[in-house]
Every structure is written in C-alpha cells, then in structure tokens.
C-alpha positions, 0 to 999 in steps of 0.5 A: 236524150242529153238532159243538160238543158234541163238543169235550169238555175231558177233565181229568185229574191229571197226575203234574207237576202239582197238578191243576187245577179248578173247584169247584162250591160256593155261598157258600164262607166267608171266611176270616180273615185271617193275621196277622203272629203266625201267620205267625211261628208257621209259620215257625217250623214251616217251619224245624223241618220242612223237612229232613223234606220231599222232592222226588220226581222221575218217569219220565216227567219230572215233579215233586212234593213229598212227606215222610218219615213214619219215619226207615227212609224211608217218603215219603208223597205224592199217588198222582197224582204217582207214578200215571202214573211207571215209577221215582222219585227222591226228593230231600232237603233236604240233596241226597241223592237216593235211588230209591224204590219204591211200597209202598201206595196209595189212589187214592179219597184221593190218597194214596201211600206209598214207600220209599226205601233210606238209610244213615242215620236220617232226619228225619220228620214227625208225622201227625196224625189225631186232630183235624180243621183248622177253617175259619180255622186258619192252615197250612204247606204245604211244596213245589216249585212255581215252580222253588224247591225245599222251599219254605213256602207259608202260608194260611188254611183255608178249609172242611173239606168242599169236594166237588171229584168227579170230581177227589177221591173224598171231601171235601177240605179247601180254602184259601189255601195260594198253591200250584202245580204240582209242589207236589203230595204236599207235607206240610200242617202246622199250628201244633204242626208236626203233618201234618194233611193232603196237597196234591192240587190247586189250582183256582177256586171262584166266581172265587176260587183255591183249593188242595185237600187230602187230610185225614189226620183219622180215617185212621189205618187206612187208613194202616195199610193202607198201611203194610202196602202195600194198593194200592186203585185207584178202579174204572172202567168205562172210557168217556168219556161225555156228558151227554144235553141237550136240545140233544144229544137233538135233533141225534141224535133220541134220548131225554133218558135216560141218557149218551151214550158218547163213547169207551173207554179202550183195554183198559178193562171197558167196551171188554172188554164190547163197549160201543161208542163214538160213530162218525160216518160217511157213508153214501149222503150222508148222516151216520149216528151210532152209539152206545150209551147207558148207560140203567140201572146195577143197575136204577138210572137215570142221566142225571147223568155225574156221579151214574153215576161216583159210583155207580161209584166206591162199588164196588171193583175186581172187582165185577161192575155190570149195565148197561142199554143203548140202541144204536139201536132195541135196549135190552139188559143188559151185565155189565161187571167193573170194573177198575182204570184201564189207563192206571196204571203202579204 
C-alpha cells in the first residue's frame, strides 16, 4: 500500500512565530494603495505609540510583540505567543525588562492578557472596539520581526471577514501589513492612534501574502472577562484525523464516511475514551490496518475534517459529545468529554 496519504503537515502555532497559512478564499479585494499622506499619518502614530509597545520573550526561547492597556501594566498579546511558555519576560521600549504572569486568555480569539510589576506608571494604548476597520483604511502594526525591535510596519486592510479555520476560530481581519515572525501579539492601530486589532498570522491567499488580525470590534466584554482572568481554551477531542477520499477508501477497503483517525494526543479525551489510532502492522506476511473512524458526532454525520473541528470548536470544554464509531466490522457509540489541549502550559 502506497503510504503517500500519511505524510500529513500538522500545522500549528508556535509561540516565536507569527504562524504561518494558506487562506482559502476566492477573489480576495484589492486593496487601495497607501499613499505617501497616510504613511505620514502612521508615522506620526508610530512615534506617539511605540513607548506603549513591548517584546515579550518566553521560556522555552521564543519571541513576540505585545503592548500595555493600563498604566498598572497590563500587556495584551496573541495567547499563541505565551500558549506553549512555563514564564515571560516582557521588554519595553526604554529597555526595562519586567517578568510577567498570565492573567486571562481567550484561545478561540488569540487573545491574552498578563501583568507585569512595575515601579512606576506606564504608557498605554486605547482600545477601540466601537467601530469596525473597512477594507482600504490604512494601519500601523507595530513588532519585533526581522531581529529589530518595536518596529512600525504599515498597510493596507484588505477585508473584515477572511475565514483562516482551523488557525483562528473566527473572522479575521486580513492585510498588507508587511509582517513576520516574532511580530505576533503586536498592537494594530489606526489613523486616531487607537487599537483596533492584534497581529495572529501571516500566510498566502490565491498566491498573495497576507497578515491576519484579531479584531477588537464589539469585544468589549470579552476583554472584561479577561481583565477579570477568565481563561478559555478551545475544546479539543484530541486526534489527528484524515480526510477519507477516494483514494484512501480504496487502498483501506472502507467506505467514503466519516474521518479517519490517524493519531491522538497523548493524555487527550479521545486517547482517555479508548479511541484508537491508525496502526500498521504485518501479520502471516501480509500488512493488516487498524483504525477507528469517526462516523457521527450528536447524531450529526461528518465526512469534512474541517466541518467535525468546527462542530467541535462551538462547544466549551467540559462538555460531554457523543460519537459514533466504525473500527473494523463494529459500529458503536463513545461519550468523549472535551478537554482543553494537554500540550498547553498556561
């Protein structure tokens, strides 16, 4: 059997980098072009705004960008750059450097918040959530790529509602912004110097870069929740799952039904609820598979990886999903408690 199949890219984000994907959208817009004025506009926000501006630095060794929201030092970030960290430094513009502890989070945004102890006040930003960047309004990010430190990078918007699942769990805003890895976290601003948004990633959509951005429109609450350290995690079944082609029904004799499971995560609900990965072995000569498919979730069938981690993702962690399985000739029902991710740290 042709193994091809099995060499599957498991993307994920990682705490030193922007991460790094393939939108999937047709016909993204063009943007306007920024103009020599709206450049001079940002750069004056760049110089008002960058003392606010930070770099955090994790254990184990990575970076990011984040910024100060109060003057007691509360530091806003992308949850991916702390996700996978045991402590943090945060670094400000005038070189102080200041641990930090986590205070809230919201992985299903990418958003984090920690706290930093300081002497003295310090300068912050203004969030915005009130009104919503249009494709074409000119932005700042500011960010630690390319080994310089709390630098401006400035673009364009180019849509409000680009859909990058399973990287983000909502709509991001998508642009020119030129940026990189270690730029995640960073503070995205606009022409009256306000945060309107926070850097997540960077990827290609119909052969064109892109960054992406976690929008602050209309999420007042949830930073309030935050502030208040709520800590929300996506929930996760905790497998790796393939799609089942054509190709793949062939080659293993089953059905075109369901997701394949390919492997779990150590310590995960599904590795807990006796779900079983894909095994190949030889037996009397011959190879022989073993696996289980996931036929129903809820009574709802799935045969879209991308469609069973959505449903999944619409829960909190805790809840209790019923799934329907195949392993070989037996078809059965499994409750599987949904769980927060093993692998995170914070």
């Amino acid at each position: 059997m042709r193994r091809s199949w099995l060499a599957i890219a498991v993307l994920a984000y990682l705490a030193t980098l922007a991460a790094v994907i393939h939108a999937q959208s047709a016909n993204p817009p063009v943007p306007a072009v920024l103009t020599e004025g709206m450049r001079k506009e940002l750069e004056g926000v760049y110089t008002q705004s960058h003392p606010a501006a930070v770099r955090i630095e994790t254990v184990p060794e990575g970076t990011g960008s984040g910024f100060f929201i109060s003057a007691d030092g509360r530091v806003m970030t992308a949850y991916h750059v702390i996700r996978d960290a045991t402590s943090f430094q945060v670094l400000t513009a005038k070189g102080q450097r200041f641990p930090a502890t986590v205070v809230g989070y919201d992985e299903y945004r990418d958003l984090a918040l920690l706290q930093v102890r300081a002497p003295v006040s310090l300068p912050f930003l203004e969030l915005d959530t009130e009104r919503n960047p249009k494709a074409g309004d000119p932005m700042l990010a500011i960010g630690n790529s390319r080994g310089e430190f709390i630098a401006p990078r400035y673009g364009l918007v180019t849509s409000v509602s680009r859909d990058i699942f399973p990287f983000f769990n909502s709509l991001a805003i998508s642009s020119t912004l030129p940026l990189a890895p270690g730029d995640s976290g960073g503070p995205v601003l606009n022409r009256e110097g306000k945060v309107v948004a926070v850097v997540i990633a960077i990827g290609v959509n119909n052969g064109v870069f892109e960054s992406y951005l976690s929008p602050l429109h209309n999420q007042l609450e949830l930073l309030r929740s935050l502030q208040a350290g709520r800590k929300h995690s996506v929930p996760y079944i905790g497998v790796q799952l393939f799609q089942i082609d054509d190709e793949v029904a062939a080659q293993l004799g089953i059905p075109k039904e369901g997701v394949l499971i390919r492997g779990l995560l150590p310590g995960g609900a599904a590795q807990k609820a006796g779900l079983r990965p894909f095994v190949a072995r030889m037996e009397n000569g011959k190879e022989v598979y073993e696996f289980d498919v996931i036929l129903q979730a809820d009574g709802r069938s799935f045969n879209s990886v991308e469609e069973l981690q959505r449903y999944v993702r619409s829960k909190e962690v805790g809840d209790s999903i019923l799934l329907t399985i195949r392993r070989g000739g037996n078809t059965f029902k499994v409750p599987v408690i949904l769980a927060p991710n093993p692998e995170n740290r914070t």
